[in-house]
PQR file with spaces between the fields and no chain letter, atoms N, CA, C, O and H, PARSE charges and radii, in Angstrom:
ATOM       1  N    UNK     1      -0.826   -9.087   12.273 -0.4000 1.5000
ATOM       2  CA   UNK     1      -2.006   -8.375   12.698 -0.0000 2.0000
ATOM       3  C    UNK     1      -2.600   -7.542   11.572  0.5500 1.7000
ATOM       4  O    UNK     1      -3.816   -7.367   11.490 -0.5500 1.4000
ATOM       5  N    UNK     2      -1.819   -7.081   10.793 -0.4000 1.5000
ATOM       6  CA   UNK     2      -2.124   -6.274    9.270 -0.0000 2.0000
ATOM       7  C    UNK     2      -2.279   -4.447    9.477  0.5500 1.7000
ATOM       8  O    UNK     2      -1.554   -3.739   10.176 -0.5500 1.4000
ATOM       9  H    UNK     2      -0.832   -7.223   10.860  0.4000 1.0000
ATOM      10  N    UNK     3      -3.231   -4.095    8.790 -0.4000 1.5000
ATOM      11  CA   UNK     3      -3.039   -2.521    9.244 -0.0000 2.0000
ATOM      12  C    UNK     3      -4.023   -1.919    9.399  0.5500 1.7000
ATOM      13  O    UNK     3      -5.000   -2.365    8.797 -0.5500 1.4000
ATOM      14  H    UNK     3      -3.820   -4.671    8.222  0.4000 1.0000
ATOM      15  N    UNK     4      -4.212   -0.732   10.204 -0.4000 1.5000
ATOM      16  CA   UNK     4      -5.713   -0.146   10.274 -0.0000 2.0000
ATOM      17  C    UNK     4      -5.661    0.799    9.283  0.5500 1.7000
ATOM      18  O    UNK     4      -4.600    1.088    8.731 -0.5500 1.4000
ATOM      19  H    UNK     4      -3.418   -0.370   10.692  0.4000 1.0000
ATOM      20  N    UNK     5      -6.905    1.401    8.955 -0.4000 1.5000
ATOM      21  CA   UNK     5      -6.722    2.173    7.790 -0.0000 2.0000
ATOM      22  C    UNK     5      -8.142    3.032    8.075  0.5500 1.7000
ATOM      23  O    UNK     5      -9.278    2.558    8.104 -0.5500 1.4000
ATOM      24  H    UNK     5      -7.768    1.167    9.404  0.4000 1.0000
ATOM      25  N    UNK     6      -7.748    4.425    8.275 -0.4000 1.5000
ATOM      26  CA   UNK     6      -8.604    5.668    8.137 -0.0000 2.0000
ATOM      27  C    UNK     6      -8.437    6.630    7.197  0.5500 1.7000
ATOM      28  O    UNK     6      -7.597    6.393    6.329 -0.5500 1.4000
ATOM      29  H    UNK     6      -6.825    4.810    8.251  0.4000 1.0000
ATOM      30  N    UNK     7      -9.087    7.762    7.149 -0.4000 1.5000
ATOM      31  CA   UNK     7      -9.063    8.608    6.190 -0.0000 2.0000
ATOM      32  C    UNK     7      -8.711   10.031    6.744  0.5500 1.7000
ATOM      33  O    UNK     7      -9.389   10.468    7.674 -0.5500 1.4000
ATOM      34  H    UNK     7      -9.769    7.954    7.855  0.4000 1.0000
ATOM      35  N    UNK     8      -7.646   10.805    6.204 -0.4000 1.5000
ATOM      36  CA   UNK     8      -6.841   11.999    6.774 -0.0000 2.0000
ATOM      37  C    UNK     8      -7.316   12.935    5.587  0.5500 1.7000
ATOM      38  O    UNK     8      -7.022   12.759    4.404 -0.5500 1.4000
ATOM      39  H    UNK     8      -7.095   10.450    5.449  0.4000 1.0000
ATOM      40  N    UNK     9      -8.063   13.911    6.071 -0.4000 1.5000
ATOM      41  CA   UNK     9      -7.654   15.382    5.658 -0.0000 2.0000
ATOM      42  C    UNK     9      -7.343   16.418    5.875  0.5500 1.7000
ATOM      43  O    UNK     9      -7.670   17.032    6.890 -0.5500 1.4000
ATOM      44  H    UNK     9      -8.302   14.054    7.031  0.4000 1.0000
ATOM      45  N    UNK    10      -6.446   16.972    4.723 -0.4000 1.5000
ATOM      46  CA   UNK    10      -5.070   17.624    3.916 -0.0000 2.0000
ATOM      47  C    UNK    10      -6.043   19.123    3.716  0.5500 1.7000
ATOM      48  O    UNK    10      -6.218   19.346    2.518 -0.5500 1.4000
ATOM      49  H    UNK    10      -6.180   16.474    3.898  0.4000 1.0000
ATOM      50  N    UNK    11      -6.724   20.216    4.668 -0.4000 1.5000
ATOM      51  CA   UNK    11      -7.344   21.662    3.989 -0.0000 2.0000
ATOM      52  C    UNK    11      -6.105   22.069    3.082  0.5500 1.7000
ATOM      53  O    UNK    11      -4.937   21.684    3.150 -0.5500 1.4000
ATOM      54  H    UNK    11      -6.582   20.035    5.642  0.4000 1.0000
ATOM      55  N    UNK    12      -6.869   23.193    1.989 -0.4000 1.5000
ATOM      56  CA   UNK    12      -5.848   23.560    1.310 -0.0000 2.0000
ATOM      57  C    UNK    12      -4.666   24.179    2.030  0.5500 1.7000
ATOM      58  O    UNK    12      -4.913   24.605    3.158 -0.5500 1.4000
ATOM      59  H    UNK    12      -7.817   23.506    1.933  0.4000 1.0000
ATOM      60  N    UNK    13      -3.303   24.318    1.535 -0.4000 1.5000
ATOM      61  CA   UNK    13      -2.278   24.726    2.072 -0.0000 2.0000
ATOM      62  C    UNK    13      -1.866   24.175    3.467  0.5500 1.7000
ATOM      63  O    UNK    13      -1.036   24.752    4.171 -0.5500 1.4000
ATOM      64  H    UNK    13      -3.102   23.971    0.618  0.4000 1.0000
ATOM      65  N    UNK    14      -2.572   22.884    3.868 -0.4000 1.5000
ATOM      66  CA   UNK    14      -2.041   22.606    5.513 -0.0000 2.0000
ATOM      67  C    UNK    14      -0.341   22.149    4.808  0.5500 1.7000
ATOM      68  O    UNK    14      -0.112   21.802    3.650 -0.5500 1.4000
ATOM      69  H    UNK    14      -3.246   22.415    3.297  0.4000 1.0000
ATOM      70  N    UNK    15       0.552   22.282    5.835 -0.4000 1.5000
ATOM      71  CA   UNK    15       1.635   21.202    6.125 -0.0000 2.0000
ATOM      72  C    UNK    15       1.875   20.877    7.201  0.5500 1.7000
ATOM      73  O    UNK    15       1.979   21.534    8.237 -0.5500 1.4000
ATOM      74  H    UNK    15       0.365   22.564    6.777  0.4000 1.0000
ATOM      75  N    UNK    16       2.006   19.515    6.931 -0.4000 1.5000
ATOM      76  CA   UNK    16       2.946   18.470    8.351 -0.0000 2.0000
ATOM      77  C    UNK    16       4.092   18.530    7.762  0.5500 1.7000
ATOM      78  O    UNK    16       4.265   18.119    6.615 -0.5500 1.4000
ATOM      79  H    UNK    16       1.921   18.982    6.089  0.4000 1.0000
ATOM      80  N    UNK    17       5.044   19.078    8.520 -0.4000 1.5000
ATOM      81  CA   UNK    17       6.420   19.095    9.080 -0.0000 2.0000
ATOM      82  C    UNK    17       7.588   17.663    9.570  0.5500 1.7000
ATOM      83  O    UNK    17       7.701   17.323   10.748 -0.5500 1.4000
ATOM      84  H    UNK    17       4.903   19.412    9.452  0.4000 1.0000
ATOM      85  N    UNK    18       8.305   17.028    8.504 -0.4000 1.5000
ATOM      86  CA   UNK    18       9.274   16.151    9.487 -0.0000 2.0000
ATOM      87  C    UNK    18       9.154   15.291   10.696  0.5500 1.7000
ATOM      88  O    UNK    18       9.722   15.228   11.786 -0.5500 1.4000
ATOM      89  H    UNK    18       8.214   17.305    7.548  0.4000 1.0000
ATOM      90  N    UNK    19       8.161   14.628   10.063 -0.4000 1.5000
ATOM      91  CA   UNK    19       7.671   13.906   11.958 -0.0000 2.0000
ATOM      92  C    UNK    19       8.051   12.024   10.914  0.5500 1.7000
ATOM      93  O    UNK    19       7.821   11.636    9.769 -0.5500 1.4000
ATOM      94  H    UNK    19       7.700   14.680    9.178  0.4000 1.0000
ATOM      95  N    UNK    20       8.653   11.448   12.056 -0.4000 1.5000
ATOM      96  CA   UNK    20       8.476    9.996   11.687 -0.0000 2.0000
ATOM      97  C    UNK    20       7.543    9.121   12.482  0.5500 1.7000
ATOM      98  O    UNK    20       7.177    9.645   13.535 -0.5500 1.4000
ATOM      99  H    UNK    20       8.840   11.763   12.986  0.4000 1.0000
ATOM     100  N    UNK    21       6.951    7.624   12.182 -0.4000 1.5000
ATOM     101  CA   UNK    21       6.101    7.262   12.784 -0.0000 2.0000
ATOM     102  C    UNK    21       6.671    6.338   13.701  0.5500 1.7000
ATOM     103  O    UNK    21       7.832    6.716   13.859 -0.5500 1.4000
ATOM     104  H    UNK    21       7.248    7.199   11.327  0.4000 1.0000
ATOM     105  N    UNK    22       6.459    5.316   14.392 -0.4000 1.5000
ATOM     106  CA   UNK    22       7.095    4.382   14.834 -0.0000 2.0000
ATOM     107  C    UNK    22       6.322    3.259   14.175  0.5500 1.7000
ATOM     108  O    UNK    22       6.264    2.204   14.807 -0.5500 1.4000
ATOM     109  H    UNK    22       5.516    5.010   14.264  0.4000 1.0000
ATOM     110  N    UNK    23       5.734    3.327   13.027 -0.4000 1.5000
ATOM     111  CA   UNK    23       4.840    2.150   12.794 -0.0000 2.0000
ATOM     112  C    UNK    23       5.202    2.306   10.857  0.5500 1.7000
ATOM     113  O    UNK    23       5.928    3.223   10.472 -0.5500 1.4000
ATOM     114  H    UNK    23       5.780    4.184   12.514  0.4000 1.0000
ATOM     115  N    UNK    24       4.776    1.609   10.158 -0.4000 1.5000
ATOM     116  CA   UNK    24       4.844    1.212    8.652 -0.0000 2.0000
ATOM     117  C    UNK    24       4.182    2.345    8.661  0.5500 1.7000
ATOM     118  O    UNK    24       3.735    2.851    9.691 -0.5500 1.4000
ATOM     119  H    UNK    24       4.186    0.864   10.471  0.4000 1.0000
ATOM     120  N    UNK    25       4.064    2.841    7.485 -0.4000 1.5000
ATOM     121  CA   UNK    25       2.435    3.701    6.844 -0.0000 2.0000
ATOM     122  C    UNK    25       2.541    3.419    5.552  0.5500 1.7000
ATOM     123  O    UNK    25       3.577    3.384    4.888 -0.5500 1.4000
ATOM     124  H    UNK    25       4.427    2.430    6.649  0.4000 1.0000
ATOM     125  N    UNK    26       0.534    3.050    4.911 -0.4000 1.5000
ATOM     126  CA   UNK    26       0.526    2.936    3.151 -0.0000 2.0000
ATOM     127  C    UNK    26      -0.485    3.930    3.465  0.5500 1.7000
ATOM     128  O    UNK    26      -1.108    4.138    4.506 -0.5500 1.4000
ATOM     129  H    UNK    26      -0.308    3.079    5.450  0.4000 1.0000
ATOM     130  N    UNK    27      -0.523    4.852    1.623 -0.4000 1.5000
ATOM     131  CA   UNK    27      -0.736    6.219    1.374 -0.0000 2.0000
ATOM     132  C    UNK    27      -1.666    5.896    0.253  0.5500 1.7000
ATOM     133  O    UNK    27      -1.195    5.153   -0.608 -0.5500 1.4000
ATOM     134  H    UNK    27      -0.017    4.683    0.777  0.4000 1.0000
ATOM     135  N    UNK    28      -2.921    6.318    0.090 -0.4000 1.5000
ATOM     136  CA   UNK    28      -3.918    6.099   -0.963 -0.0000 2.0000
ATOM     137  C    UNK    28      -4.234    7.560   -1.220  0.5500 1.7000
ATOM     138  O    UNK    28      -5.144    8.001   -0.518 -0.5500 1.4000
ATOM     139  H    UNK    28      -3.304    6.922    0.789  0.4000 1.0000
ATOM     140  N    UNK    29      -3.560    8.580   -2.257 -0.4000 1.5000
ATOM     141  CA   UNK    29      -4.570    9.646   -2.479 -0.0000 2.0000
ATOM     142  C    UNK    29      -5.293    9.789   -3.203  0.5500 1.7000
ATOM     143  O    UNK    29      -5.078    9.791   -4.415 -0.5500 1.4000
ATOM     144  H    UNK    29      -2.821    8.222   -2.827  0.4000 1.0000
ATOM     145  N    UNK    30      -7.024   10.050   -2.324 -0.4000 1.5000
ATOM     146  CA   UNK    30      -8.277    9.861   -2.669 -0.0000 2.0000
ATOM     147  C    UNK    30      -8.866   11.223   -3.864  0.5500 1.7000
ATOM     148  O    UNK    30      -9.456   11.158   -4.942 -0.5500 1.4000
ATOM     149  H    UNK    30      -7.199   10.048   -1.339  0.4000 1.0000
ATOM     150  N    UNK    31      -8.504   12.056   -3.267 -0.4000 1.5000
ATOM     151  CA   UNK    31      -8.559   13.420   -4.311 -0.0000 2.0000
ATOM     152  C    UNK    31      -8.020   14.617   -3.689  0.5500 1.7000
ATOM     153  O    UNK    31      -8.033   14.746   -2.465 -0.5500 1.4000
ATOM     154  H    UNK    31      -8.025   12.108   -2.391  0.4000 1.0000
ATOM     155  N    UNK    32      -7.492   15.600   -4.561 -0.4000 1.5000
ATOM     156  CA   UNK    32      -6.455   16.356   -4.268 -0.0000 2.0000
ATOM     157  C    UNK    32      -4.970   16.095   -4.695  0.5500 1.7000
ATOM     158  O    UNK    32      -4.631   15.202   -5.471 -0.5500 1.4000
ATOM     159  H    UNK    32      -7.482   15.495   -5.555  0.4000 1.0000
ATOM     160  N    UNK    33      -4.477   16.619   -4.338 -0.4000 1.5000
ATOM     161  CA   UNK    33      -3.114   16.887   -4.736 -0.0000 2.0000
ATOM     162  C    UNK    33      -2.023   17.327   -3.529  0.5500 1.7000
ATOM     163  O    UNK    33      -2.172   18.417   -2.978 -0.5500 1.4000
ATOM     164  H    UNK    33      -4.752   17.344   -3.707  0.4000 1.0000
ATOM     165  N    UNK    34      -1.004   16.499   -3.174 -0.4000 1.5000
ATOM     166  CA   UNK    34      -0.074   16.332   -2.007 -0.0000 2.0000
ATOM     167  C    UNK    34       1.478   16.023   -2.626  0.5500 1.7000
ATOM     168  O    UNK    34       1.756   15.092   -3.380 -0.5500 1.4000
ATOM     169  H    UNK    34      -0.884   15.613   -3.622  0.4000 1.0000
ATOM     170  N    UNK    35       2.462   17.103   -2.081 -0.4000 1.5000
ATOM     171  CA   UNK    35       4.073   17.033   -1.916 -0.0000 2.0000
ATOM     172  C    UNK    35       4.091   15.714   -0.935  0.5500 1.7000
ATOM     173  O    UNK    35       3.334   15.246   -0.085 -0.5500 1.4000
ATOM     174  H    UNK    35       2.236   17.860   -1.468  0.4000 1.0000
ATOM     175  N    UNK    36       4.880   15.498   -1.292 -0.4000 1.5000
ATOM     176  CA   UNK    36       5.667   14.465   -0.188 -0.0000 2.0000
ATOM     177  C    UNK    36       6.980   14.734    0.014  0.5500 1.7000
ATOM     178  O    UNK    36       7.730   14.966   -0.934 -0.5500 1.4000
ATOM     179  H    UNK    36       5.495   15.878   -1.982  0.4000 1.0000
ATOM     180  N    UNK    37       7.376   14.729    1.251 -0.4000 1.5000
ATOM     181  CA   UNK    37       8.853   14.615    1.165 -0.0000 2.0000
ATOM     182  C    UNK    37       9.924   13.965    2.020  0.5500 1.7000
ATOM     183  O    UNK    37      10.364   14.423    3.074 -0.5500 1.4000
ATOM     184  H    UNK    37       6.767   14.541    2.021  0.4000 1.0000
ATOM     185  N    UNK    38      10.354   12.617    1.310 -0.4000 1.5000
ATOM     186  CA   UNK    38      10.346   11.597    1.784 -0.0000 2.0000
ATOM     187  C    UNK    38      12.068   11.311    2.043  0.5500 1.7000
ATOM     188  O    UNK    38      12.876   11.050    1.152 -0.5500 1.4000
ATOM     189  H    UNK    38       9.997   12.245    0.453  0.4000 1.0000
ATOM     190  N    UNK    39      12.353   11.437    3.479 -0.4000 1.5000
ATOM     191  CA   UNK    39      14.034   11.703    3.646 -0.0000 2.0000
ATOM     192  C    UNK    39      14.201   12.812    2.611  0.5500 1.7000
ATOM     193  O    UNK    39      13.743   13.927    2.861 -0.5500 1.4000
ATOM     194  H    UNK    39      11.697   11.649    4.203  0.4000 1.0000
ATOM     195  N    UNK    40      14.842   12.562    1.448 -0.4000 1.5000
ATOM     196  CA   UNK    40      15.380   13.716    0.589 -0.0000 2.0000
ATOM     197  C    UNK    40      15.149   13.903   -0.875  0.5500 1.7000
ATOM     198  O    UNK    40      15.723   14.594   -1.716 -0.5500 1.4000
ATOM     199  H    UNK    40      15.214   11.656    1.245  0.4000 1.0000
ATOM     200  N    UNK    41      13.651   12.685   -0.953 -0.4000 1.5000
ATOM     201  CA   UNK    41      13.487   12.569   -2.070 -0.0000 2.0000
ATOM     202  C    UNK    41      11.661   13.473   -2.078  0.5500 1.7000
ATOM     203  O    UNK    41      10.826   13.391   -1.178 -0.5500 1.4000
ATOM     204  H    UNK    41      13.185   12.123   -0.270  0.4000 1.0000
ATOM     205  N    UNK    42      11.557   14.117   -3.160 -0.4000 1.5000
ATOM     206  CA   UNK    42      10.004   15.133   -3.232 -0.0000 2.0000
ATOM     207  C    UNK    42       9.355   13.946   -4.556  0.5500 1.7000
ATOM     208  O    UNK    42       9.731   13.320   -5.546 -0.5500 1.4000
ATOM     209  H    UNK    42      12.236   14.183   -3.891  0.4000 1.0000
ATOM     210  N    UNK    43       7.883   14.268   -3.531 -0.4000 1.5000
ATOM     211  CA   UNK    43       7.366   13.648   -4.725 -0.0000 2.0000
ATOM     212  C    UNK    43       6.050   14.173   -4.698  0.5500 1.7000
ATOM     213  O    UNK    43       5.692   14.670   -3.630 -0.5500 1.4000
ATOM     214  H    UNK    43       7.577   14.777   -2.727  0.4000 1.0000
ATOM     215  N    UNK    44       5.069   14.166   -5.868 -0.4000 1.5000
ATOM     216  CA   UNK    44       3.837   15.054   -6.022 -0.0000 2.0000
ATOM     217  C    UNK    44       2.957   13.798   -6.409  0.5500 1.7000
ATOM     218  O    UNK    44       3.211   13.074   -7.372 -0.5500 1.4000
ATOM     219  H    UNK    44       5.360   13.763   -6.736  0.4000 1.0000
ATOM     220  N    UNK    45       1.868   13.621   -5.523 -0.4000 1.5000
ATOM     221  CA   UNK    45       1.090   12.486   -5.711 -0.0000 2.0000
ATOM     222  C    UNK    45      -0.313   13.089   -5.748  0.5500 1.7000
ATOM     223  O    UNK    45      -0.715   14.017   -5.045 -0.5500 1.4000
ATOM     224  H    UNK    45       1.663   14.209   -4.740  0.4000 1.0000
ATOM     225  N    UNK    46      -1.017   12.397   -6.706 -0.4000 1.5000
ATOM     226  CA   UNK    46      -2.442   12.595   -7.008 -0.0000 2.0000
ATOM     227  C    UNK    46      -3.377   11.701   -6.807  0.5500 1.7000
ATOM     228  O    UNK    46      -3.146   10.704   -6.121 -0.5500 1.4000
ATOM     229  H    UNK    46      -0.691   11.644   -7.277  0.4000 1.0000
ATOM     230  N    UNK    47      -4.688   11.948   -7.431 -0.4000 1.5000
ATOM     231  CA   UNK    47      -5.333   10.967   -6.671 -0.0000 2.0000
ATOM     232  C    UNK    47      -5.479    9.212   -7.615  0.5500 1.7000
ATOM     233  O    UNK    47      -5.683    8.895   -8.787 -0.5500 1.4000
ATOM     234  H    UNK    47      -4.875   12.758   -7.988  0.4000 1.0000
ATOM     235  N    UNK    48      -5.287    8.603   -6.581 -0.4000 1.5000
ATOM     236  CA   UNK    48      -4.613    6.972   -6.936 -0.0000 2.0000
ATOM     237  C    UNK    48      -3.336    6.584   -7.202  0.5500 1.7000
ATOM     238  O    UNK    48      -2.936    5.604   -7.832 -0.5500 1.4000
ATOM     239  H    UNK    48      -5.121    8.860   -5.630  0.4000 1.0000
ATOM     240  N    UNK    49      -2.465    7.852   -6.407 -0.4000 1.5000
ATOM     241  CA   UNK    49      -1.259    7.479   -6.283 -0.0000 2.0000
ATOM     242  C    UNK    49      -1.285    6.738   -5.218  0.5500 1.7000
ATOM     243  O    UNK    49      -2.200    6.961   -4.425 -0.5500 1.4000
ATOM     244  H    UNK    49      -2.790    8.648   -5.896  0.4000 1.0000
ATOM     245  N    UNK    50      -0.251    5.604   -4.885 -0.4000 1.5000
ATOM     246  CA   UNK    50      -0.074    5.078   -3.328 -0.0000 2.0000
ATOM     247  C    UNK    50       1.368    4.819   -3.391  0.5500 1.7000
ATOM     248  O    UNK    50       2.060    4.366   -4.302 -0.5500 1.4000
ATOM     249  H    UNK    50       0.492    5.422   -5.529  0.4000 1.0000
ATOM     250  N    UNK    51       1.648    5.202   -2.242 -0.4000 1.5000
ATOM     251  CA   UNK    51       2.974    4.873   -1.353 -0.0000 2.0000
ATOM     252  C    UNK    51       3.162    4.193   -0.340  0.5500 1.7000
ATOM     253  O    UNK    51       2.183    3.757    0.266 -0.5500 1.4000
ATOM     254  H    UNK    51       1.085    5.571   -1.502  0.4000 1.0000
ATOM     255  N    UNK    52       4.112    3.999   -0.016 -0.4000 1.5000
ATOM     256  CA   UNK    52       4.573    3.634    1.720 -0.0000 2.0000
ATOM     257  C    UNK    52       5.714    4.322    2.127  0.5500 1.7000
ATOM     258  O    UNK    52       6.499    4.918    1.389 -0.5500 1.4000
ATOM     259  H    UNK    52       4.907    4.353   -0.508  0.4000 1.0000
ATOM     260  N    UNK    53       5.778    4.186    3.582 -0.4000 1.5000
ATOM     261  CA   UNK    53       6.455    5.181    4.481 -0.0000 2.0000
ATOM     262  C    UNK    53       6.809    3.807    5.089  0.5500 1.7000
ATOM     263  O    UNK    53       5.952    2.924    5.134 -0.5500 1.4000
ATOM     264  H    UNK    53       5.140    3.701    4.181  0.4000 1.0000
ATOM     265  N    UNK    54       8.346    3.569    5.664 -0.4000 1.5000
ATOM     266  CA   UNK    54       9.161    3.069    6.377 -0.0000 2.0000
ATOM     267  C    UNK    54       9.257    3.763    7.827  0.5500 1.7000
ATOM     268  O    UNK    54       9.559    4.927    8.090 -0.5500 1.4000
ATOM     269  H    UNK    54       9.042    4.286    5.627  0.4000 1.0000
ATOM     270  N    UNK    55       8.855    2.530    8.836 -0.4000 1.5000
ATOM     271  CA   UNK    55       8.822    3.302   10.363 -0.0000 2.0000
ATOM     272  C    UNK    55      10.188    4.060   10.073  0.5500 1.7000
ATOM     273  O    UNK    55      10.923    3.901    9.098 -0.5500 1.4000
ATOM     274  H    UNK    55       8.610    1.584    8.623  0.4000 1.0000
ATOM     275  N    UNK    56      10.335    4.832   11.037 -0.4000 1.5000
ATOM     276  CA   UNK    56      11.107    6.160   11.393 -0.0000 2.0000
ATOM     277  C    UNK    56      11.796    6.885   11.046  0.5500 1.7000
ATOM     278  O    UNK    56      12.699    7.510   11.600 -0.5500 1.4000
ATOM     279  H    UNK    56       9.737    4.961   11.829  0.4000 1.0000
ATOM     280  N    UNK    57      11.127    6.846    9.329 -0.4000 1.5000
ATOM     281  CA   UNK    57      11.918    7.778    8.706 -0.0000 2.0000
ATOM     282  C    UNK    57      11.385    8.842    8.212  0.5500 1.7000
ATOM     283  O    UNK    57      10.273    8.525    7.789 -0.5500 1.4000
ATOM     284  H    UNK    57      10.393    6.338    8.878  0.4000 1.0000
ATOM     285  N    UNK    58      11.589    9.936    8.042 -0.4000 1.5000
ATOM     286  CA   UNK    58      11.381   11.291    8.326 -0.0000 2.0000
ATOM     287  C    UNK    58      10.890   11.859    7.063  0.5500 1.7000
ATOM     288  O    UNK    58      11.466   11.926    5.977 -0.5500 1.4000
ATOM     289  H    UNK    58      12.493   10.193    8.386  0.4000 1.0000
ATOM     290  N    UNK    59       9.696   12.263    7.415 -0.4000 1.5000
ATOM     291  CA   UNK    59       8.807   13.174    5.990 -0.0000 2.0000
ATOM     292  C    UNK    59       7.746   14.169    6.429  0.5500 1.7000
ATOM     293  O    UNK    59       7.377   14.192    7.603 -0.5500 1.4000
ATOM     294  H    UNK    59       9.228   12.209    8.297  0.4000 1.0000
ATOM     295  N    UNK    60       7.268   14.959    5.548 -0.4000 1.5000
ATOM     296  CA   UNK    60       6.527   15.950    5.248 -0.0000 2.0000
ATOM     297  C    UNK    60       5.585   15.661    4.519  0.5500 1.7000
ATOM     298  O    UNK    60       5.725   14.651    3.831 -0.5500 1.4000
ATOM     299  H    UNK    60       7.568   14.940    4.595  0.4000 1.0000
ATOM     300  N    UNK    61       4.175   16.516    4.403 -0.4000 1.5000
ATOM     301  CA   UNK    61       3.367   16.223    3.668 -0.0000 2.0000
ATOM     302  C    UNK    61       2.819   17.946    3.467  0.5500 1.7000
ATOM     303  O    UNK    61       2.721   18.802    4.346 -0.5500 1.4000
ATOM     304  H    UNK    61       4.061   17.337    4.962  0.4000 1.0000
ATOM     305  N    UNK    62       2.591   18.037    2.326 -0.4000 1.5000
ATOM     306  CA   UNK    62       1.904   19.749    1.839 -0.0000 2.0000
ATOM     307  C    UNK    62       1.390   19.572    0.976  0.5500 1.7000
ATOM     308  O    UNK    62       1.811   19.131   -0.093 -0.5500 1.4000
ATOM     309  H    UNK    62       2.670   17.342    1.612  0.4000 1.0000
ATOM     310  N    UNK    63      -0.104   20.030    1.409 -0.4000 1.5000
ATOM     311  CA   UNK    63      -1.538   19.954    0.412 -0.0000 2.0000
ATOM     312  C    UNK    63      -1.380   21.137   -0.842  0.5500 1.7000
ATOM     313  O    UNK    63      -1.689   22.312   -0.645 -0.5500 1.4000
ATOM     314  H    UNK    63      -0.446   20.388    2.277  0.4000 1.0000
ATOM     315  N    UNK    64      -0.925   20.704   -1.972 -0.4000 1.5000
ATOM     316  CA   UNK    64      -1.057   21.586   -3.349 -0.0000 2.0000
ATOM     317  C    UNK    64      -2.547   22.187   -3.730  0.5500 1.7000
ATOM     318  O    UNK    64      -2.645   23.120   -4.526 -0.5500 1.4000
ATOM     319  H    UNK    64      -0.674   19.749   -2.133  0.4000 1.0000
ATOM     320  N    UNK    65      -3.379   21.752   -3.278 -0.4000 1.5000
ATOM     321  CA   UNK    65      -4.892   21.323   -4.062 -0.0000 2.0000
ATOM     322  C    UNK    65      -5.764   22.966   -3.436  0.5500 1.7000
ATOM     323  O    UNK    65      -5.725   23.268   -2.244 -0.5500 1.4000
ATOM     324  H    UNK    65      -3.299   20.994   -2.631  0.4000 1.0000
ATOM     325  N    UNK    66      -6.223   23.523   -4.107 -0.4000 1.5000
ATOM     326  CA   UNK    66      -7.288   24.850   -4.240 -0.0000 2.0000
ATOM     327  C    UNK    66      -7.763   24.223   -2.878  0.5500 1.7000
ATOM     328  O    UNK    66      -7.439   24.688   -1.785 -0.5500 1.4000
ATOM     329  H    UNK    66      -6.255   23.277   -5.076  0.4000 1.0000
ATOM     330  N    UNK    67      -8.466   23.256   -3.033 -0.4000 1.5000
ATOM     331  CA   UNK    67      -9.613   22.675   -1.933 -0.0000 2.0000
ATOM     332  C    UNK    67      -9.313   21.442   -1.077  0.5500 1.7000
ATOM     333  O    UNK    67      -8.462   20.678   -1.534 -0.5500 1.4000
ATOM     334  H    UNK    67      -8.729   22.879   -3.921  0.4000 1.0000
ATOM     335  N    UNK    68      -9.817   21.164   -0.036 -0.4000 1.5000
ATOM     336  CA   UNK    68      -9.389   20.107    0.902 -0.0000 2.0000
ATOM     337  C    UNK    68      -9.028   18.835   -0.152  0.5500 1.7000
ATOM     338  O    UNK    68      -9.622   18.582   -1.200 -0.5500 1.4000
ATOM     339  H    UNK    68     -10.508   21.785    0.336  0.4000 1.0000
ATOM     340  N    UNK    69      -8.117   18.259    0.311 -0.4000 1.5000
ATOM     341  CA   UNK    69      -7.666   16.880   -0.176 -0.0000 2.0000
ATOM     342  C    UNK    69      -7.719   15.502    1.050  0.5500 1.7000
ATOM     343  O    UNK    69      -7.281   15.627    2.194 -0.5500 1.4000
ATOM     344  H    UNK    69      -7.635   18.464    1.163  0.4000 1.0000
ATOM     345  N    UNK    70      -8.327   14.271    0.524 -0.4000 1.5000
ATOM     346  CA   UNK    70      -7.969   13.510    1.351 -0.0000 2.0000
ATOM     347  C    UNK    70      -7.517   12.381    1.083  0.5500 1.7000
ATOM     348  O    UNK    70      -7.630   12.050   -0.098 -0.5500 1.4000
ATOM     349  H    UNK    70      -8.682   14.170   -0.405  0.4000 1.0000
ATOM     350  N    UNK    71      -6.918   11.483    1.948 -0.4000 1.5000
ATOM     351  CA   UNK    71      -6.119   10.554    1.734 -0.0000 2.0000
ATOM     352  C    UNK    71      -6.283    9.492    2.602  0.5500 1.7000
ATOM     353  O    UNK    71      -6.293    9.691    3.817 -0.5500 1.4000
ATOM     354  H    UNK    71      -6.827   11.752    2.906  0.4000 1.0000
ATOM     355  N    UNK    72      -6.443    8.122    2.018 -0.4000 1.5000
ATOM     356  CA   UNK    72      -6.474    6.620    2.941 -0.0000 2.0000
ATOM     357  C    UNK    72      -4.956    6.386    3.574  0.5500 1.7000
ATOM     358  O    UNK    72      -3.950    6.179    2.896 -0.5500 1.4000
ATOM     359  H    UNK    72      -6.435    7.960    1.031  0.4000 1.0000
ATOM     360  N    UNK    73      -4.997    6.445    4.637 -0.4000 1.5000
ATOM     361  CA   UNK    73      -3.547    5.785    5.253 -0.0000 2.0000
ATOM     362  C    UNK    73      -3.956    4.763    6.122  0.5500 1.7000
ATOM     363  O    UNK    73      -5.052    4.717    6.679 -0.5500 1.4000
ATOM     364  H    UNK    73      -5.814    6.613    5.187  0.4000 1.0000
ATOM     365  N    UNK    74      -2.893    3.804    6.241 -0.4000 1.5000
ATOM     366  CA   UNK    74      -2.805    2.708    7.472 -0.0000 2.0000
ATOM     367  C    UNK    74      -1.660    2.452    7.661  0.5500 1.7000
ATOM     368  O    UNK    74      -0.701    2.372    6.894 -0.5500 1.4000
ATOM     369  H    UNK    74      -2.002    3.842    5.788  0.4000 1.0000
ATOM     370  N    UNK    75      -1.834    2.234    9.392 -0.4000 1.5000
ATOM     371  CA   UNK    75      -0.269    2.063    9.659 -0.0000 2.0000
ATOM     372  C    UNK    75      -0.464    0.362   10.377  0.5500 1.7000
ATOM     373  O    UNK    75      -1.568   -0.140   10.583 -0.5500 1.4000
ATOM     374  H    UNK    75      -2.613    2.299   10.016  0.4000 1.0000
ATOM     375  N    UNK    76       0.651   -0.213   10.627 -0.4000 1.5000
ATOM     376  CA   UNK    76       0.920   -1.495   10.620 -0.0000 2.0000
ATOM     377  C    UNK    76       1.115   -2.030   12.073  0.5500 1.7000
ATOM     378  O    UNK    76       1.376   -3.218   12.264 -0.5500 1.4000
ATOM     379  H    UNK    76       1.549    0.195   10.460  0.4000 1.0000
């Protein structure tokens, strides 16, 4: 079926907290600056970094950036 894909924004200083998805997720950051923290590994992604997230495993996300940041995700 493949993946849908919208656009999430990150105001400065938001965090999401430890939540897993029940679905894949890929991570496009568009501009700004975002922690990740992925099971137990941190990672600092900028813009045209991309990742993926494995259904149900457990991460965080915290906006570094002065000003709103946003980011392409789709989940599967």
């Amino acid at each position: 079926m493949g993946y849908f894909f919208d656009i999430f924004i990150d105001p400065s200083d938001s965090v999401r907290n430890d939540f897993p998805y029940t679905t894949n997720e890929l991570v496009t950051v568009m501009n700004g600056k975002l922690e990740l923290i992925i099971g137990r590994e941190r990672i600092i992604a900028e813009p045209d970094d991309k990742g993926g997230l494995l259904k149900g495993v457990r991460h965080s996300v915290k906006s570094l950036s002065s000003a709103t940041a946003h980011r392409l995700y789709g989940h599967d």
